[in-house]
N, C-alpha and C positions, 0 to 999 in steps of 0.2 A: 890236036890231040883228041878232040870231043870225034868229031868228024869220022875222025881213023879208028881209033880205038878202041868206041864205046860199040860201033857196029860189029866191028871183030872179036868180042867177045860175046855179044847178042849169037852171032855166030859158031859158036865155041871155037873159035879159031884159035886160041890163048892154051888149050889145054884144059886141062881138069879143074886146076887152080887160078882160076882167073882173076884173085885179087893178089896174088902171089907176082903172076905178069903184069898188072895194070901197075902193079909198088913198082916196079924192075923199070920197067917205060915213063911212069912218072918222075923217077929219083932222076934220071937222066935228061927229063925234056924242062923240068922247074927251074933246073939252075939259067937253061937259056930263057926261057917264061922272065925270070927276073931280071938276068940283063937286058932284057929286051925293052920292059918295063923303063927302066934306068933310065937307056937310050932315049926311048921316045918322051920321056918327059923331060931330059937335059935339052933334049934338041929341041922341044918346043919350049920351054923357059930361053933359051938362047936367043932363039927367033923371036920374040916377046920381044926381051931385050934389048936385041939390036936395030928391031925395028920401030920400036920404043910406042908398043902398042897396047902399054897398059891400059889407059882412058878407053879404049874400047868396052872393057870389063863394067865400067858403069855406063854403057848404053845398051839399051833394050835391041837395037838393031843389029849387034854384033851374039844375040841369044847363041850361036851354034860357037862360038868360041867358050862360053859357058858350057854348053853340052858336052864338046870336044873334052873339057877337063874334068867334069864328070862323068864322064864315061871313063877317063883313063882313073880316077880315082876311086873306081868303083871295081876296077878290074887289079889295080895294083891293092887296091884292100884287101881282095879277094887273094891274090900270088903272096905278098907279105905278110897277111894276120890270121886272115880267116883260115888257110891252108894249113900252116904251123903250127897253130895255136888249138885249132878243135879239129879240124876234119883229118888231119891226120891220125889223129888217137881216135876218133869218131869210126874212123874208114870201115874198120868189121862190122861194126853195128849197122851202120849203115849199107853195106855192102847186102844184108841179109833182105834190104830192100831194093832191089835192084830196077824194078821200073821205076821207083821215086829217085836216084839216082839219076837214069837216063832222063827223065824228064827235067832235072835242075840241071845237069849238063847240057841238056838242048837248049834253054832258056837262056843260061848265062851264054853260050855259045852265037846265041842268036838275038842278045839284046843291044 
């Protein structure tokens, strides 16, 4: 969505009303953002599970399996709280800042 979206409206690709299309494209691409979320975290708690790899989680040498879940925890924050809760009633207001926009989108896109 960052990728796509935020350049084609840098573009004025979107029309006039460009936060009017980003609402339009975003209301349809969150609901799959959160299943998708779901997914990957069911299927990695599964694998956990049945590979019965929790004791790795208290070893320093397994660090990227800690990373792996905060990254996805950081990303499912962001799809389940932060999105709902503020930036969507935020959006106009911030919208009126459109390079600090782009630039939190590049960041979270790129972290």
């Amino acid at each position: 969505m960052t990728t796509a979206l935020l350049p084609a409206i840098r573009r004025g690709e979107l029309g006039g009303n460009w936060l009017a299309a980003f609402r339009a494209v975003e209301r349809r691409f969150v609901w799959q953002a959160r299943i998708a979320m779901l997914v990957v975290g069911a299927t990695g708690f599964y694998m956990i599970e049945a590979a019965d790899l929790w004791d790795r989680f208290s070893s320093v040498a397994y660090w990227w399996m800690h990373a792996m879940v905060g990254v996805w925890a950081i990303f499912a924050i962001g799809v389940f709280v932060v999105e709902p809760l503020f930036l969507d009633r935020r959006l106009p207001a911030l919208a009126a800042r459109r390079p600090w926009m782009a630039v939190a989108h590049w960041l979270f896109a790129h972290a």
